[in-house]
C-alpha positions as CSV (number, residue, x, y, z in Angstrom):
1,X,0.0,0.0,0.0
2,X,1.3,3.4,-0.9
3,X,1.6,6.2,2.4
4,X,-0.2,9.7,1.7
5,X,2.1,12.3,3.3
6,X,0.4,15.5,3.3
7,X,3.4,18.4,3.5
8,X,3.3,22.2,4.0
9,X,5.0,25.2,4.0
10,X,4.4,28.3,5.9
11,X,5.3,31.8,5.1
12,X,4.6,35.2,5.8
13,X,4.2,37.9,3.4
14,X,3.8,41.4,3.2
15,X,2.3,43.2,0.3
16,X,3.3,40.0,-1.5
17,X,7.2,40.4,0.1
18,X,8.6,37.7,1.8
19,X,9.0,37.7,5.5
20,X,9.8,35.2,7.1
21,X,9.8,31.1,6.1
22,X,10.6,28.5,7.9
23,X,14.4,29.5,8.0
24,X,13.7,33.1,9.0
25,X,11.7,31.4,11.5
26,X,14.9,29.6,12.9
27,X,17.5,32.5,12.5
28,X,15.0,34.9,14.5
29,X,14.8,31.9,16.9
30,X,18.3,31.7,17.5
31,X,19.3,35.0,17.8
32,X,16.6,34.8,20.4
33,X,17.7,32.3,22.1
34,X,21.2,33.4,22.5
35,X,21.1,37.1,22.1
36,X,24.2,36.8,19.3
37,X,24.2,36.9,15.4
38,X,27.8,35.1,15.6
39,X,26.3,33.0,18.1
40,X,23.1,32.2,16.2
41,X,25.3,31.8,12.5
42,X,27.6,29.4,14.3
43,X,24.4,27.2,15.8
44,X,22.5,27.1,12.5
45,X,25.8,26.5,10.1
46,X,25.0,29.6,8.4
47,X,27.8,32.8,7.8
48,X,27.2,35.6,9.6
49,X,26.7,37.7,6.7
50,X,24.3,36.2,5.3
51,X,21.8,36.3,8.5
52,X,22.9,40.0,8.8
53,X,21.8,40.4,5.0
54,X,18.5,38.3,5.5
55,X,17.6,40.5,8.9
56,X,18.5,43.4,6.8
57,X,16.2,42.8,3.9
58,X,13.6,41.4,6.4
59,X,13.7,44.9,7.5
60,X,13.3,46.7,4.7
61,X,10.3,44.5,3.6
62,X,8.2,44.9,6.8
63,X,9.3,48.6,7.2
64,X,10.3,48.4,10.6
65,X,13.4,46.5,13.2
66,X,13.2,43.1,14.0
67,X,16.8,43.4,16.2
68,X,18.6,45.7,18.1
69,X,21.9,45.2,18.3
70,X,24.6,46.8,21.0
71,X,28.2,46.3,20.1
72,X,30.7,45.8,22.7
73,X,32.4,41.8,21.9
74,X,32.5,39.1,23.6
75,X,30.4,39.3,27.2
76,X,29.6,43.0,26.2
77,X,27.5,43.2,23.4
78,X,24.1,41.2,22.2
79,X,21.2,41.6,19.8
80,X,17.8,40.9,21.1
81,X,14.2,41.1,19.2
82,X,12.3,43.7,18.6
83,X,8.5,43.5,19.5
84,X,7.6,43.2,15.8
85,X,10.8,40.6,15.7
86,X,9.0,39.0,18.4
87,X,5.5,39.2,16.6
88,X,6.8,37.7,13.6
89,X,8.0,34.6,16.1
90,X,4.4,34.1,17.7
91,X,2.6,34.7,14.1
92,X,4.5,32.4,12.6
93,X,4.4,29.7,15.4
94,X,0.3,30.2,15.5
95,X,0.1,29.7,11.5
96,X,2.3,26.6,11.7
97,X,0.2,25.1,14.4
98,X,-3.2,25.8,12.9
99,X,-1.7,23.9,9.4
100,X,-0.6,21.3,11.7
101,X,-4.0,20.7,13.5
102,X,-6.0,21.0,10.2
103,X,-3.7,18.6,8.3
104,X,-4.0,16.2,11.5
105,X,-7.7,16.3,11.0
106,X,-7.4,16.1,7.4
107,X,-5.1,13.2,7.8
108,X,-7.8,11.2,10.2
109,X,-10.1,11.5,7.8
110,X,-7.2,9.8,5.1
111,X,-7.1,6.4,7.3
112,X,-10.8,6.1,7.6
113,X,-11.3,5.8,4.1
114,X,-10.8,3.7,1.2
115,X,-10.0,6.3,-1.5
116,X,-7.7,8.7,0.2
117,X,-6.4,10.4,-2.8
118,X,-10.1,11.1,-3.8
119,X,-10.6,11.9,0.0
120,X,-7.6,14.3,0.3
121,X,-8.8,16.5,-2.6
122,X,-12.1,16.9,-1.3
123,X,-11.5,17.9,1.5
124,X,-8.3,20.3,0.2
125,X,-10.7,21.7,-2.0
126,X,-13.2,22.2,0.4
127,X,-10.1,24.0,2.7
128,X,-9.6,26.3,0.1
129,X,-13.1,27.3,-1.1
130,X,-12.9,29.9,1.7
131,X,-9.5,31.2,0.6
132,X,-10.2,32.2,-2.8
């Protein structure tokens, strides 16, 4: 028997700009967590110029800070979030969770039938009738 995997992605736009993904997600997340970009670049295997260049650009797209950053070195400086960096965090954590409980329910209803690929577009459709 073939496995139905139902997969998503989550995003956030604004005025059809990217914001943040799933890997914005994890940078902001990181620099959260521990209050450094080197910190946060070293953790994620990423350089530290390109999170600089992706907070800079998430910037400019949302038209306001996400960080603030006070320079000083090691045991002196940091970078926190902003309370729109923080937004973005919570936004993005709630839409992931909704998808996840919807697809859960979607996916119960996949098991309990015979035709699930039948099933599964019925049900997608039916999602997205109130999207479009």
């Amino acid at each position: 028997m073939v496995k139905t995997v139902i997969r998503f992605k989550v995003w956030i736009e604004k005025d059809c700009k990217p914001l943040i993904g799933k890997g914005g997600y994890e940078i902001l997340k990181a620099i959260d967590q521990y209050g450094s970009i080197a910190k946060a670049s070293e953790v994620l295997g990423m350089s530290y110029k390109f999170i600089w260049s992706y907070i800079k650009r998430l910037e400019e797209n949302l038209g306001e800070r996400v960080v603030e950053m006070r320079r000083g070195g090691r045991g002196k400086g940091g970078t926190w979030l902003t309370p729109a960096g923080r937004n973005l965090l919570e936004t993005y954590e709630m839409a992931e969770s909704v998808v996840r409980e919807a697809l859960l329910e979607v996916g119960d209803l996949v098991i309990a039938c015979n035709e699930p690929a039948v099933k599964v577009n019925d049900v997608v459709k039916s999602l997205l009738a109130g999207c479009i």
